[in-house]
PAZAPA-4460 file (N, C-alpha, C; in steps of 0.05 Angstrom, whole numbers, plus 32768, in hexadecimal, padded with zeros to 4 digits):
% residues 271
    n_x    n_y    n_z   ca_x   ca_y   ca_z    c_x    c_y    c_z   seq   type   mol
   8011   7FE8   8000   8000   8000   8000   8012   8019   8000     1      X     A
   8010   802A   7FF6   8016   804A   7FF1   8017   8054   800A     2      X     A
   8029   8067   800A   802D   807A   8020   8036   808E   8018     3      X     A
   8031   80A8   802B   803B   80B8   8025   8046   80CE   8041     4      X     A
   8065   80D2   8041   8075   80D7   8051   807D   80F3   8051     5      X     A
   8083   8105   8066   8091   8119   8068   809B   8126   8083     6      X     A
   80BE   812E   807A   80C3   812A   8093   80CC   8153   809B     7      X     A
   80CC   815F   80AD   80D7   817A   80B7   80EB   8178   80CB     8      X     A
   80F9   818E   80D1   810A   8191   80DF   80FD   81A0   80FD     9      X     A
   80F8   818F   8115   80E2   81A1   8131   80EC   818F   813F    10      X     A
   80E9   819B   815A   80ED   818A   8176   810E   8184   8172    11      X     A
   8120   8193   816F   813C   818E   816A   813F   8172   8160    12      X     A
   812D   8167   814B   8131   8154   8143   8128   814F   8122    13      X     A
   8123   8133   8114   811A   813C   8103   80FD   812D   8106    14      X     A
   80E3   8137   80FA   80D3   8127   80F9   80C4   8117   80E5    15      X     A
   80B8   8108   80E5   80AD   80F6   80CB   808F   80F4   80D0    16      X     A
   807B   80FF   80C6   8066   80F2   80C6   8056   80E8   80A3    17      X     A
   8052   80D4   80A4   8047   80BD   809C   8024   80B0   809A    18      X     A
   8018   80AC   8082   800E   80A3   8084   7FFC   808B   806B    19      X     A
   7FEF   807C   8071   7FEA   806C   805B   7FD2   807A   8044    20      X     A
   7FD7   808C   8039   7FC6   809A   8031   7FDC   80AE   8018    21      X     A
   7FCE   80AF   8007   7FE1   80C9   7FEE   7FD0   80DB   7FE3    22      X     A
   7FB4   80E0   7FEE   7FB1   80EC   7FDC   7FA8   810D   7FE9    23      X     A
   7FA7   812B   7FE7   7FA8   813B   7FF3   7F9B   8141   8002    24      X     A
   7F85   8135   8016   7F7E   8136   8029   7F94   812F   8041    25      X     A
   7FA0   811E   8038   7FBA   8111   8041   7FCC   8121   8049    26      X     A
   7FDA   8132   8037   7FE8   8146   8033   7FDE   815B   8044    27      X     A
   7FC9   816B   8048   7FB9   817E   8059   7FBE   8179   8072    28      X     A
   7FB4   815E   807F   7FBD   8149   8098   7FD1   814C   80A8    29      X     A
   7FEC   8146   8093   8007   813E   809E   8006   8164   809E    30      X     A
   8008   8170   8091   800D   8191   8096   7FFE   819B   80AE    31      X     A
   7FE8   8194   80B0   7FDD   8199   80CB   7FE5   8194   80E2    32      X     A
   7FF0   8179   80E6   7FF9   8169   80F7   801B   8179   80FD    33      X     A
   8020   817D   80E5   8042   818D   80E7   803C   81A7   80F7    34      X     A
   8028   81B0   80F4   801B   81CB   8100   8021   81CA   8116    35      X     A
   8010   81B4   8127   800D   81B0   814B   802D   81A8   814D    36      X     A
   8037   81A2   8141   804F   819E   814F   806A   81B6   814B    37      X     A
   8064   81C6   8137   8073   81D8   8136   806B   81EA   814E    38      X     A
   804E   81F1   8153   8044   8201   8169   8053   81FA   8181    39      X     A
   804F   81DA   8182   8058   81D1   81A8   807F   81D4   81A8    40      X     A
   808C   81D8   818C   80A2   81CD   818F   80A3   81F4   8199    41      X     A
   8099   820C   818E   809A   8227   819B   8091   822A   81BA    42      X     A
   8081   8216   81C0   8070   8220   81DB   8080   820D   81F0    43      X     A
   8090   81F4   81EB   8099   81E3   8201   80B9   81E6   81FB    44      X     A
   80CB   81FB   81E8   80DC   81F9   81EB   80F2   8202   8204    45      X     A
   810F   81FA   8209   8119   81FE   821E   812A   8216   820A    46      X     A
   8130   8213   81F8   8149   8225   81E8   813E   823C   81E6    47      X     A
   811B   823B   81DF   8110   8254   81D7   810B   826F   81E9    48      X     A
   8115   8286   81ED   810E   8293   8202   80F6   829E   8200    49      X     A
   80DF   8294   81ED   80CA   82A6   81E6   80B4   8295   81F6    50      X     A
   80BA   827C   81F3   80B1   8261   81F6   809D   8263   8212    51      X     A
   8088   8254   8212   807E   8252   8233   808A   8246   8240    52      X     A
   809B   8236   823D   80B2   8223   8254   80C3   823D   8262    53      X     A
   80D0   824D   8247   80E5   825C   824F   80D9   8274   825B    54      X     A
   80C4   827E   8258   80B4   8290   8269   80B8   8285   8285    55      X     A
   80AA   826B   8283   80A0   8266   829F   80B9   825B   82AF    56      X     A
   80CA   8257   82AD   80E8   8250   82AF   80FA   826F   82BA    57      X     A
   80EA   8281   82AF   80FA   82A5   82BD   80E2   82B5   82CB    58      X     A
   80CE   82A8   82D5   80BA   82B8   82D9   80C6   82B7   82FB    59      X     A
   80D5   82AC   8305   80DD   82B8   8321   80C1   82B4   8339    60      X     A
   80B4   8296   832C   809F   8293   8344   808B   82A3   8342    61      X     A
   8085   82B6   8328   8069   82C3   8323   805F   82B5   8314    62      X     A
   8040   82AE   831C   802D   82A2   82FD   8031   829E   82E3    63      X     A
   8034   8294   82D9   802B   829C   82B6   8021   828F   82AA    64      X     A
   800C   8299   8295   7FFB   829A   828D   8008   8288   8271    65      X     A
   7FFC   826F   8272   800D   825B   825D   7FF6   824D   8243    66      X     A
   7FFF   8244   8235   7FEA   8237   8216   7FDC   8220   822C    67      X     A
   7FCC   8210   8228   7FB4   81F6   822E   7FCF   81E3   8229    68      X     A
   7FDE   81DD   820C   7FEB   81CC   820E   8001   81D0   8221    69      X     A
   800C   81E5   8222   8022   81E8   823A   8019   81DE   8255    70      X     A
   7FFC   81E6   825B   7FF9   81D2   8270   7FED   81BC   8270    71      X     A
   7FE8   81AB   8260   7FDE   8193   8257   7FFA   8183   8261    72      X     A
   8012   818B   824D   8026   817A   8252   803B   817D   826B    73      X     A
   8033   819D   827C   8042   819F   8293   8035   818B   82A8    74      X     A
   8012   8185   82AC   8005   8174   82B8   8017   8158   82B0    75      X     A
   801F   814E   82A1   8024   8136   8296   803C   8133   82A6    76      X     A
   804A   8145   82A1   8065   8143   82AC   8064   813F   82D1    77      X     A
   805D   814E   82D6   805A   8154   82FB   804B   813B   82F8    78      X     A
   8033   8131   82F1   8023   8112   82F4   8046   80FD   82FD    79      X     A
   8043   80FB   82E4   8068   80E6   82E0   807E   80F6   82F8    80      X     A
   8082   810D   82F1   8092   8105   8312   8095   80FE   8320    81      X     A
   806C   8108   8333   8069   80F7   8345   8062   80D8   8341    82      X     A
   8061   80CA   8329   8050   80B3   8325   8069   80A2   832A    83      X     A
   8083   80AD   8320   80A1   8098   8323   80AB   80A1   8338    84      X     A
   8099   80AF   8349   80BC   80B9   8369   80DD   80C6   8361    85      X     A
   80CC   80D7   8347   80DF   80E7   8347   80FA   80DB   832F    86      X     A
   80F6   80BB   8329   8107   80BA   8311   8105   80C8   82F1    87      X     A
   80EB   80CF   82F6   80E0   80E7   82D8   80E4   80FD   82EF    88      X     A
   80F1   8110   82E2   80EC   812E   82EE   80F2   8145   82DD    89      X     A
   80DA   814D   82DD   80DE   8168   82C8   80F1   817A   82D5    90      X     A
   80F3   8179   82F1   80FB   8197   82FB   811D   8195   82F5    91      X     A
   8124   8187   82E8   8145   8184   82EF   814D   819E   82D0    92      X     A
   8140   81BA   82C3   814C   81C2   82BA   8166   81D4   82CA    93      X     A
   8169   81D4   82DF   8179   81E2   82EE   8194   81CF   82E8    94      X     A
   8196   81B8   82E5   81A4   81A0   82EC   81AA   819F   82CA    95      X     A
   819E   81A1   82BA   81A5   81A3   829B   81B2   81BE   8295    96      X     A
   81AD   81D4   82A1   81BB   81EB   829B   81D8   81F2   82A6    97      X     A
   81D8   81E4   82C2   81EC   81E1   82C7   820D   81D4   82C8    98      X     A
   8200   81B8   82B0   820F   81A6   82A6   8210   81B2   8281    99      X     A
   8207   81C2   827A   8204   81CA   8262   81F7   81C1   824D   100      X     A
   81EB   81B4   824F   81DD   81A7   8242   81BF   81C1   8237   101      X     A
   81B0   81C6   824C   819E   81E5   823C   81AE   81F7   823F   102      X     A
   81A4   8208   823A   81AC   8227   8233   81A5   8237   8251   103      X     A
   81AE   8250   8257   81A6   825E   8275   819D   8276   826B   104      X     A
   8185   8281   8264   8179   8291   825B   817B   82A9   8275   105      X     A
   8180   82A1   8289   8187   82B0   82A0   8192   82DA   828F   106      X     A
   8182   82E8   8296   8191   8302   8296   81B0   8302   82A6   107      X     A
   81BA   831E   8299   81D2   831E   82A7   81D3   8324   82C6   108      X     A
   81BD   8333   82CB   81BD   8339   82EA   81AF   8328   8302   109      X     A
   81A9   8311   82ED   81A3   82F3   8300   81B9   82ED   82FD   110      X     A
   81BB   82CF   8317   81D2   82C5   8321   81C6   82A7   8313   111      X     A
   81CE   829A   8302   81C7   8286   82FF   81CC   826F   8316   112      X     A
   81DE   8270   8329   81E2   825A   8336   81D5   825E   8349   113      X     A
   81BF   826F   834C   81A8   826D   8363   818D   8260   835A   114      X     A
   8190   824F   8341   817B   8246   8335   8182   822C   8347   115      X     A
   8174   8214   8348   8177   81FD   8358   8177   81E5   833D   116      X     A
   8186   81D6   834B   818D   81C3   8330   8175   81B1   8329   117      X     A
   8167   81A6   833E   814F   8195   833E   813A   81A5   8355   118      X     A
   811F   8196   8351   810C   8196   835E   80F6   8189   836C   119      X     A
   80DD   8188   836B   80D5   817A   8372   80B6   8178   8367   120      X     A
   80A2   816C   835E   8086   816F   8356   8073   8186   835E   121      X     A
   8078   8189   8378   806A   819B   838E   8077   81B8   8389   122      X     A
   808E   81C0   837E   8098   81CE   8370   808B   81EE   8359   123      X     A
   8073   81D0   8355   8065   81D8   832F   8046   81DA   8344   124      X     A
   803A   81ED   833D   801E   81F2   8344   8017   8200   8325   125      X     A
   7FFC   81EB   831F   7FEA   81EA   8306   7FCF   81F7   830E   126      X     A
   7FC3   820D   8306   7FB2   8219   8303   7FA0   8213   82EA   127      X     A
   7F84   8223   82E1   7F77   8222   82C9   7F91   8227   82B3   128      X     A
   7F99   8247   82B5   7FAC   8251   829E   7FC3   8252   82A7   129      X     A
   7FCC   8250   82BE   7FE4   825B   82C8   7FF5   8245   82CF   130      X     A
   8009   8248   82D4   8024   8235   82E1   8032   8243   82F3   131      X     A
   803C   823C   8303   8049   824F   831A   8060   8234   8321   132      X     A
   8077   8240   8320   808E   8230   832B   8099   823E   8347   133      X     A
   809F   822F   8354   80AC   8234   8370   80CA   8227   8373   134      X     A
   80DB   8234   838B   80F1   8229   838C   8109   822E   837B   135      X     A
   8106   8242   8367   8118   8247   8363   8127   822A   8340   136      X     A
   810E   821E   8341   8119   8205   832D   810E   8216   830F   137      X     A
   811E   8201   82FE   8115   81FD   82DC   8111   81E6   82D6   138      X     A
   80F7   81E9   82C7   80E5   81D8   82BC   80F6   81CF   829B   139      X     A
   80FA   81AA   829C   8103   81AA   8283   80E6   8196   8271   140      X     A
   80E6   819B   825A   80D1   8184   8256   80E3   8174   823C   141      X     A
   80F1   8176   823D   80FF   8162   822A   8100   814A   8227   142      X     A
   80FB   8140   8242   80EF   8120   8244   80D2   811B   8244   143      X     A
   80C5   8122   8230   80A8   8128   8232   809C   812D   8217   144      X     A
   80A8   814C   8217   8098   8159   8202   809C   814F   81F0   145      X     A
   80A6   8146   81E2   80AC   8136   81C0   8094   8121   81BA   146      X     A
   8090   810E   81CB   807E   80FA   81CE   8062   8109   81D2   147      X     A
   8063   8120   81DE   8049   8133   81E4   803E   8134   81C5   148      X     A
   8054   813B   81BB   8054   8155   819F   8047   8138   818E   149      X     A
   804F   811C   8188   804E   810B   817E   802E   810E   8186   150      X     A
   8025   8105   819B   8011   8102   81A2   7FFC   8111   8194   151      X     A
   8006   812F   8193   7FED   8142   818D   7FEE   813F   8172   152      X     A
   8002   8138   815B   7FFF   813A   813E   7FF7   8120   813C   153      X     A
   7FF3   810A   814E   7FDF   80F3   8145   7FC3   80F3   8145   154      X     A
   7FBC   8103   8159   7FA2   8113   8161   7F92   8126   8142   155      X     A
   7FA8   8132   813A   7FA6   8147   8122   7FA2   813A   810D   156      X     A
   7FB7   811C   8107   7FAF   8114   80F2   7F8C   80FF   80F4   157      X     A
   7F86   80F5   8106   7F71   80EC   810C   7F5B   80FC   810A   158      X     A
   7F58   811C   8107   7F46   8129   810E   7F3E   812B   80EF   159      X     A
   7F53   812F   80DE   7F54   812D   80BD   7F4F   8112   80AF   160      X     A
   7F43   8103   80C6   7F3B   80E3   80B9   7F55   80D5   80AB   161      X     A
   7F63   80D9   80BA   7F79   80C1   80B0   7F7A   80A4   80BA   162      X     A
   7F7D   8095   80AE   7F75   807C   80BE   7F8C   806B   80C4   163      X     A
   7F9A   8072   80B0   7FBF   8060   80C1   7FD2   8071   80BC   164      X     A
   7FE1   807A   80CC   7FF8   8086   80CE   8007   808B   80E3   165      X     A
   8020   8090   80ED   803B   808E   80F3   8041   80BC   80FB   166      X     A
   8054   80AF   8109   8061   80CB   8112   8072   80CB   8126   167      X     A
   8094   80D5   8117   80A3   80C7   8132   80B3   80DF   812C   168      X     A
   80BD   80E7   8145   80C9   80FC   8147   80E5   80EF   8155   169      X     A
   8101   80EB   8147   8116   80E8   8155   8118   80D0   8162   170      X     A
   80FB   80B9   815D   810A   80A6   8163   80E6   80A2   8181   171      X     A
   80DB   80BF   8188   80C3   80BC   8187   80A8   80B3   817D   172      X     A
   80A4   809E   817F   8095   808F   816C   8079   8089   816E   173      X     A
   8065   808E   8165   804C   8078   8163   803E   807B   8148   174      X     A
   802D   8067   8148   8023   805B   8131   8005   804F   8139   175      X     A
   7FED   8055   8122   7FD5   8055   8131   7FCC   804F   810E   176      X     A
   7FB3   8032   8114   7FA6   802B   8100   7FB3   800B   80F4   177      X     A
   7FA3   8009   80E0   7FB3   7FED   80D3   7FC7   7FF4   80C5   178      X     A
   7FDC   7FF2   80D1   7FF3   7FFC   80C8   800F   7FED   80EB   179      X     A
   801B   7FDB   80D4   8038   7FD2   80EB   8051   7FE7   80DA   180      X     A
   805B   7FF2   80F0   8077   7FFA   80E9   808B   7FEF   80EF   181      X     A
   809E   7FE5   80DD   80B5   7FD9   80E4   80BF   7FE9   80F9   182      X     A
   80D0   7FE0   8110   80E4   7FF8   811D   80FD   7FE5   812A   183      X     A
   8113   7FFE   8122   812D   7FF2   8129   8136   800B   813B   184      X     A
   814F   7FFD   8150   815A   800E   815C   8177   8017   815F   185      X     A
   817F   8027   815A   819B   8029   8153   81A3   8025   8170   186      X     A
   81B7   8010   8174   81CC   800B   8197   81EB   8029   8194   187      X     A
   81EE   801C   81AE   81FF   8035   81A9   8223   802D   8199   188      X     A
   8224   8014   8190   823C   8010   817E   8232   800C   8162   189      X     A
   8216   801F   8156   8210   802A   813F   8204   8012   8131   190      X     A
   81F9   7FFC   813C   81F0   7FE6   8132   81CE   7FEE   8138   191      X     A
   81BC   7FDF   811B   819F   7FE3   8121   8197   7FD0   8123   192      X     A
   8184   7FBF   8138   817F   7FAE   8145   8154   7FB5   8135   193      X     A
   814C   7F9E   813A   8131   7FA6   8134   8126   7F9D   814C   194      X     A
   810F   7FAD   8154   80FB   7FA8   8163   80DF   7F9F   815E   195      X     A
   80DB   7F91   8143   80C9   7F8C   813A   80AF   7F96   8131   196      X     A
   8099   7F9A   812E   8086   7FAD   811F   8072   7FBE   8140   197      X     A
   806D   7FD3   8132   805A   7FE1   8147   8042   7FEC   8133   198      X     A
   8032   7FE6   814A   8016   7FEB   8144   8001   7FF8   8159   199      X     A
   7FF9   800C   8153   7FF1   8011   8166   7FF3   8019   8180   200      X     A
   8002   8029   817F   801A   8028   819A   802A   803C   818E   201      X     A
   803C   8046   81A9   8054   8058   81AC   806C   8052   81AD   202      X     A
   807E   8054   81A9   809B   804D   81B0   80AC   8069   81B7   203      X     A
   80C3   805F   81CA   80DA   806E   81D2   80EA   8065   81DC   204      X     A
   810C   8075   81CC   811B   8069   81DB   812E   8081   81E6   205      X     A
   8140   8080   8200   8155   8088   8208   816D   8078   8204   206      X     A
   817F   8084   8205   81A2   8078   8207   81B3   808A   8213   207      X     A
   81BF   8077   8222   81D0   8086   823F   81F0   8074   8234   208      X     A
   8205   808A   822E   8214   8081   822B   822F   808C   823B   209      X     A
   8242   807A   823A   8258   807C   8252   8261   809B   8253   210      X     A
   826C   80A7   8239   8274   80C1   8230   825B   80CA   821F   211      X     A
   8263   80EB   8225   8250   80F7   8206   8256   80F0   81F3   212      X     A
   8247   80EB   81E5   8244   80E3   81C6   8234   80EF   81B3   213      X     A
   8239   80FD   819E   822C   8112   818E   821A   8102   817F   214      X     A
   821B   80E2   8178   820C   80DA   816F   81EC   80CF   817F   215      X     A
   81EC   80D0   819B   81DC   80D0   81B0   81DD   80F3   81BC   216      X     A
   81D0   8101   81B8   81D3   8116   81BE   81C6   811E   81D8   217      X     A
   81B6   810C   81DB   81A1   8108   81F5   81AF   810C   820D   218      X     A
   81A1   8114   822A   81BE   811B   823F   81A6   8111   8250   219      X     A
   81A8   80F4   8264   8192   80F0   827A   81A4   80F5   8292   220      X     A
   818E   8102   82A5   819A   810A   82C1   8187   8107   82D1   221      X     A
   818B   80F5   82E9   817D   80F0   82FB   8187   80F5   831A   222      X     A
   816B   8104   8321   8171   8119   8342   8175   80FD   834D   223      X     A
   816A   80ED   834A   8167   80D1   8365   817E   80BD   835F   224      X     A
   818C   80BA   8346   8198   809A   8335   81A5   80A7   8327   225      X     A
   81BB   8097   8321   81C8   80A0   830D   81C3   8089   82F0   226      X     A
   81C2   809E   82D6   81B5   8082   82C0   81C0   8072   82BB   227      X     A
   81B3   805A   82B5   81C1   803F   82AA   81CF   803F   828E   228      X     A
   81E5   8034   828C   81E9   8035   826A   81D9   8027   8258   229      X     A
   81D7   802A   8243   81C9   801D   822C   81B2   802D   8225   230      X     A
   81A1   801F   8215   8190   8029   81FF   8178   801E   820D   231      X     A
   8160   8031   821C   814A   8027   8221   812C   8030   8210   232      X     A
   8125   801B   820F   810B   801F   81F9   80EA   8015   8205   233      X     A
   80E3   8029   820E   80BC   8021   8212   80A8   8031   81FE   234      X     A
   8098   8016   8200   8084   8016   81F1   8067   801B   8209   235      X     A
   8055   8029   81FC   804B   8039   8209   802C   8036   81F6   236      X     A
   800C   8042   81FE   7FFB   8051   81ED   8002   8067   81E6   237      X     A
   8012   807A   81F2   8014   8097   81E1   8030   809A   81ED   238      X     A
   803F   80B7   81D5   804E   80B6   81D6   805C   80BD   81EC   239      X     A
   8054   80D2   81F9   8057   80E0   820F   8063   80D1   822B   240      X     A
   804F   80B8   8225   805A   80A9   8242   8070   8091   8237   241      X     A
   8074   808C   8226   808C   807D   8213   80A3   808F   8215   242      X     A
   809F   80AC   8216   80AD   80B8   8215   80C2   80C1   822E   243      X     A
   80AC   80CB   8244   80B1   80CC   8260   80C2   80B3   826A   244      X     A
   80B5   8099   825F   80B7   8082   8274   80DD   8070   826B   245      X     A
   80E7   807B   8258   8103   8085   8251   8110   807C   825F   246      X     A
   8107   809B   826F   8119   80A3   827C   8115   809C   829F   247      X     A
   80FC   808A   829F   8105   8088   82B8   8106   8062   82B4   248      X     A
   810A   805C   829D   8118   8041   82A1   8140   8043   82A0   249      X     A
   8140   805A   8298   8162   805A   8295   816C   805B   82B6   250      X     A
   8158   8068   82BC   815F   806F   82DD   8159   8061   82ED   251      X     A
   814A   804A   82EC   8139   803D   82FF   814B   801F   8305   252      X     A
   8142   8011   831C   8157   8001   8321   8157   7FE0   8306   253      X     A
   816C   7FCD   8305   8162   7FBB   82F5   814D   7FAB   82FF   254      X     A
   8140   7FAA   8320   8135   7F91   832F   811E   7FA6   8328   255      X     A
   8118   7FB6   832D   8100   7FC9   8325   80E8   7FD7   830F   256      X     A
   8102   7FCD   82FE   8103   7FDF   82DE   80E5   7FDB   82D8   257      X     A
   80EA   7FBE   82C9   80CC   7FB4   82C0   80B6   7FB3   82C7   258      X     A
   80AB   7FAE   82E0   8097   7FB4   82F6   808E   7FD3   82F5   259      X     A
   80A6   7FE4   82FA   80A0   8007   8301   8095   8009   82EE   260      X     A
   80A0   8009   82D0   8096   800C   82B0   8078   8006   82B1   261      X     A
   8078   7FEA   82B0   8061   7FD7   82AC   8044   7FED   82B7   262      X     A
   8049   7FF6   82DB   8041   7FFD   82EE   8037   801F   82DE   263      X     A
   804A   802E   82D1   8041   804A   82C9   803C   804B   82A9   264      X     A
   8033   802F   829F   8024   8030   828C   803A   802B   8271   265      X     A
   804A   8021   8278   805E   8014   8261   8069   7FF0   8260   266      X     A
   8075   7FF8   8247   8085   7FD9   824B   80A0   7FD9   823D   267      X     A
   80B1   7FD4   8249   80C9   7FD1   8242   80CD   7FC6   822B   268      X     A
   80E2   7FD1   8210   80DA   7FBB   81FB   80FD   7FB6   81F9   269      X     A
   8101   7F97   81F0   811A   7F88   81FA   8116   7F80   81DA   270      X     A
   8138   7F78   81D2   813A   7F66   81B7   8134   7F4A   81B4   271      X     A
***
């Protein structure tokens, strides 16, 4: 059967969306769907200083007044913090800025090192429109938002009557309808291993490797654990929690792993 593919450059990554369909309704779809995610990749970025992350990241513990999706996916995040005890934690942008990994949007007449490296759920207070951070932390959604963004352009293509199609951002993945996707995973000595077909379902993977490596560009840091090496991959219903749940299998113990996953709505996927 026919398909028809196209991929953009969003979410510091590249994306692909896909579907079994060619003809310009099809086309309208995937552009729509590129839409919601160009929006979320402006409204959840950490680089962007215009961004509602990066607002709410310098607002110094005042309100602000943020998009539905900004708090759709800040709820998601604080849920998973508290849902893993803290092995997902949004609040560690203090702990990414400090290792270099984001950027410090900090003015010059802030002291950046009075920002706090981590935090804690209780931290983040969610209102109707507003977000209010306390403590002095930054909010990262990097372990999150991509799988979010996936989520909402599967939503978009569904709303345009698509009936099978794909959308993976970086390795962010799901696939919805009669339709199996092959999927392989690159290890970290550059070999692609397959994981067999997905249907219906989400995929994600992390990789924690000994040194930086430009070809893993990814950086996991955990307030509680320090991460495990290797390449971890869950499969999930949406992307979001495939996404999240990453990162708290890289972190999580080996006697634990599978159970905790299993327990916050994933499954570990093994070769």
């Amino acid at each position: 059967m026919a398909s028809l593919k196209r991929m953009r450059p969003l979410l510091g990554t590249f994306v692909e969306i896909g579907c079994m369909q060619t003809d310009k309704s099809a086309e309208h779809a995937i552009a729509a769907a590129f839409d919601v995610i160009e929006k979320l990749h402006h409204l959840l970025s950490f680089h962007e200083q215009a961004s509602d992350l990066s607002r709410l990241n310098q607002a110094e513990g005042k309100a602000v007044v943020v998009n539905q999706h900004t708090l759709r996916v800040m709820k998601l995040a604080r849920a998973m913090t508290i849902a893993s005890n803290g092995l997902f934690n949004c609040t560690l942008g203090g702990a990414m800025v400090q290792s270099g990994v984001l950027p410090n949007h900090n003015s010059p007449n802030q002291d950046g090192a009075e920002t706090k490296a981590s935090g804690v759920a209780n931290d983040i207070q969610i209102n109707a429109h507003t977000i209010t951070l306390s403590n002095s932390i930054k909010i990262t959604l990097d372990g999150i938002a991509k799988g979010y963004a996936v989520d909402c352009a599967i939503a978009q293509l569904k709303r345009f009557g698509i009936k099978a199609a794909w959308v993976n951002a970086g390795g962010d993945l799901r696939v919805y309808g009669d339709l199996v996707l092959p999927v392989s995973r690159r290890e970290i000595n550059g070999e692609y291993v397959s994981l067999g077909g997905l249907q219906n379902a989400a995929l994600a993977t992390s990789t924690v490797t000994e040194v930086y490596d430009k070809t893993f560009p990814g950086k996991i840091i955990g307030s509680l654990a320090s991460p495990n090496l290797g390449s971890w991959t869950v499969m999930s219903h949406y992307a979001w929690r495939a996404d999240a749940l990453t990162k708290v299998a890289c972190l999580a113990k080996a006697a634990d792993r599978d159970a905790l996953i299993e327990r916050l709505g994933g499954k570990i996927v093994t070769m």
